[in-house]
C-alpha positions in Angstrom: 16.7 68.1 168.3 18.3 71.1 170.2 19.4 72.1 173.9 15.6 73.2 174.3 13.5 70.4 173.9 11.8 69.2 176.7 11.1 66.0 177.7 7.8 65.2 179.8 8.0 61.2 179.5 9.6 58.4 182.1 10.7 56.1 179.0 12.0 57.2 176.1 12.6 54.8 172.7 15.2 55.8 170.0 14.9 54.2 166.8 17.1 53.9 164.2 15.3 54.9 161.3 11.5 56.3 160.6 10.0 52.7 159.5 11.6 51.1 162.7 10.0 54.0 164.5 6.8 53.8 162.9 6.5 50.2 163.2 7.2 50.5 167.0 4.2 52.7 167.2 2.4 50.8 165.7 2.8 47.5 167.1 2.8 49.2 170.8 -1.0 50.1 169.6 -1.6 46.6 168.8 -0.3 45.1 171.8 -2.6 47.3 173.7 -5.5 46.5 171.8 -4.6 43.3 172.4 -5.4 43.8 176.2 -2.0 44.2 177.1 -1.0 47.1 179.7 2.0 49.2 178.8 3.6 52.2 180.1 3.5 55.7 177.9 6.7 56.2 175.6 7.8 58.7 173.4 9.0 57.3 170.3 11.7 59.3 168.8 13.3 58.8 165.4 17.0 59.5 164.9 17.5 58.4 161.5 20.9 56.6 162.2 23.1 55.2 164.9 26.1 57.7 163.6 23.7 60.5 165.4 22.7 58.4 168.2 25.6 60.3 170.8 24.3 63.3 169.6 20.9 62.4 170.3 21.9 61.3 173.5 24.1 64.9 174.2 21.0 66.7 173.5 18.7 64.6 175.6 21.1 65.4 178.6 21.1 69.0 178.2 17.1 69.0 177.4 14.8 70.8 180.5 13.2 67.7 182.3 15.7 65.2 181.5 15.7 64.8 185.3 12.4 63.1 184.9 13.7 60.1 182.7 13.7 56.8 184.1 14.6 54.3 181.2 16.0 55.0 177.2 15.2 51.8 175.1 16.7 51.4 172.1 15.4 49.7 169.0 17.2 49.1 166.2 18.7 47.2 163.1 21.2 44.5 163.5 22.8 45.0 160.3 24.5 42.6 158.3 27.1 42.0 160.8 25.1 42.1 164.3 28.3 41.7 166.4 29.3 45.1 164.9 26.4 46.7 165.1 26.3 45.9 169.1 30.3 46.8 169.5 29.0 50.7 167.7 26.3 50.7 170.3 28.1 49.6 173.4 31.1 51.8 172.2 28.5 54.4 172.6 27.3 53.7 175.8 30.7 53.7 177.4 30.9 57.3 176.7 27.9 58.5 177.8 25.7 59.0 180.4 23.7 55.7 179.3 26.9 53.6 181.3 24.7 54.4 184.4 21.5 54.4 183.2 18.6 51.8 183.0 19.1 51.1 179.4 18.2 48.5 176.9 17.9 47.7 173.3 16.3 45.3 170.8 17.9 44.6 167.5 15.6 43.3 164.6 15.1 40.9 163.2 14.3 37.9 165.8 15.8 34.9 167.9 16.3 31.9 166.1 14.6 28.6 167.4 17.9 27.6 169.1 18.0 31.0 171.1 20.5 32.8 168.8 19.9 36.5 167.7 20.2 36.9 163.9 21.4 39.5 162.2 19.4 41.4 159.4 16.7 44.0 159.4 13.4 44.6 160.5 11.6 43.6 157.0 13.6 40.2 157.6 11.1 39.6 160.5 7.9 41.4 158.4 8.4 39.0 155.3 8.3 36.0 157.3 4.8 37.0 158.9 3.6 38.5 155.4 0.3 36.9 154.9 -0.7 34.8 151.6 -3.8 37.3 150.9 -1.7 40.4 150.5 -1.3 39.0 147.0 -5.4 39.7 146.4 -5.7 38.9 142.5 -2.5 36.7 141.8 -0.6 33.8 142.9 1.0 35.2 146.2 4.3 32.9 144.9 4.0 33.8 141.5 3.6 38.0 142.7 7.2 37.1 145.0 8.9 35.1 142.4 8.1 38.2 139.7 9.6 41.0 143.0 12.7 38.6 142.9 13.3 38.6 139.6 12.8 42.5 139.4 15.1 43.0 142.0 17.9 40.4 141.0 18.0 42.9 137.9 18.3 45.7 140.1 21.4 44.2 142.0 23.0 43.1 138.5 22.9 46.6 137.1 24.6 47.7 140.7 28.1 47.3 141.2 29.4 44.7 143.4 29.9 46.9 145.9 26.5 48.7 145.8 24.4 45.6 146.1 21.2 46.2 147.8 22.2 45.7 151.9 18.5 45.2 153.4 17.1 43.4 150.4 14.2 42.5 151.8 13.2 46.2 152.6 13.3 46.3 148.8 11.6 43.2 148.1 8.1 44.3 150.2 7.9 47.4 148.6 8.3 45.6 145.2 6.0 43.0 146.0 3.4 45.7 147.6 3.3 47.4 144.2 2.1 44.3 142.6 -1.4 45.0 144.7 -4.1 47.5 145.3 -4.6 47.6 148.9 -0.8 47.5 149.9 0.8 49.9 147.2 2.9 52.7 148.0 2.3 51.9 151.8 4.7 52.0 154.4 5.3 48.9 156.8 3.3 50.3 159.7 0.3 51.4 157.5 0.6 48.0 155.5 0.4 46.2 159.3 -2.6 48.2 159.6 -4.4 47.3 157.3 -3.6 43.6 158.1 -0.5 42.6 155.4 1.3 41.0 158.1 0.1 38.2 161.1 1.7 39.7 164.4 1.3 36.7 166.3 3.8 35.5 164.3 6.1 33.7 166.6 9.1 35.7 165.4 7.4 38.7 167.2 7.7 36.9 170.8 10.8 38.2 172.1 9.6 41.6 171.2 6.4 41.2 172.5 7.7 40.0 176.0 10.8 43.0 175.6 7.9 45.6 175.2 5.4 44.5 177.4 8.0 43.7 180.2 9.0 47.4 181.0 7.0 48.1 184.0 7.3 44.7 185.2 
């Protein structure tokens, strides 16, 4: 992104990395198919909260910035989700975002005593992975096989190495045990049905996505 790109949309959603943005696309397709009326967004990817002030610079300086209404943010909670949100708001502070309609929604989900958890987006996609991705085998057999692969994997890593979002790893080990799901990514797996989004880990970002023009 430079000083020249324009910008022609009211609502603009950063993500954090291309399967979050992906995903977001995705599901905002779904949601719509699913009857329900949201505004246009352009989904941008910025591959990492370190260049989110950057991306934020540049979206200041671009021609039609002027026409911007709201800048969503969806991203990763991290291990540490209190960090995560410290890095964001940090950011906020010193930019132009302190007075701007602004909001964010960090994956994975609520718990069922209204806490946000930390963790990753796949946290949220293997809880609504659905028993017939496994086609041929035993879908707990095909996991407990992706676990053991991947407890290997994290052995032969140094302590310090270990795998952070495990789970990312885990459904793209578990995917390669298939046909229909291998070598996909998480939006083109929920496309072609892997995961049941009416899950009800999806609610609060159902009702963050749907509530923008309200």
């Amino acid at each position: 992104m430079t000083a020249r790109w324009a910008v022609h949309d009211r609502i603009i959603v950063l993500c954090e990395r291309l399967e979050i943005a992906a995903f977001v696309d995705y599901y905002i397709k779904y949601l719509r198919n699913q009857g329900e009326t949201l505004p246009e967004l352009r989904i941008v990817n910025i591959n990492s909260l370190e260049n989110l002030l950057m991306y934020l610079q540049n979206l200041e300086a671009a021609e039609g910035f002027d026409k911007v209404e709201k800048i969503l943010l969806v991203a990763d909670a991290g291990i540490k989700r209190r960090v995560t949100e410290h890095h964001i708001f940090k950011i906020k502070k010193h930019s132009f975002l302190q007075d701007f309609d602004f909001e964010m929604y960090l994956f994975p989900y609520k718990s069922e005593v209204g806490n946000w958890m930390p963790g990753f987006l796949e946290d949220l996609l293997l809880q609504a992975l659905k028993q017939e991705t496994s086609e041929y085998s035993n879908f707990y057999n095909l996991q407990n096989i992706a676990r053991e692969y991947l407890f290997s994997v994290n052995i032969s890593r140094s302590k310090e190495k270990r795998l952070q979002n495990y789970n990312r790893s885990f459904l793209y080990s578990y995917f390669a045990g298939t046909e229909k799901f291998v070598g996909l990514r998480m939006s083109e797996a929920a496309a072609k049905g892997a995961f049941d989004l009416e899950y009800k880990g999806f609610k609060d970002l159902r009702e963050f996505l749907t509530g923008l023009e309200k």
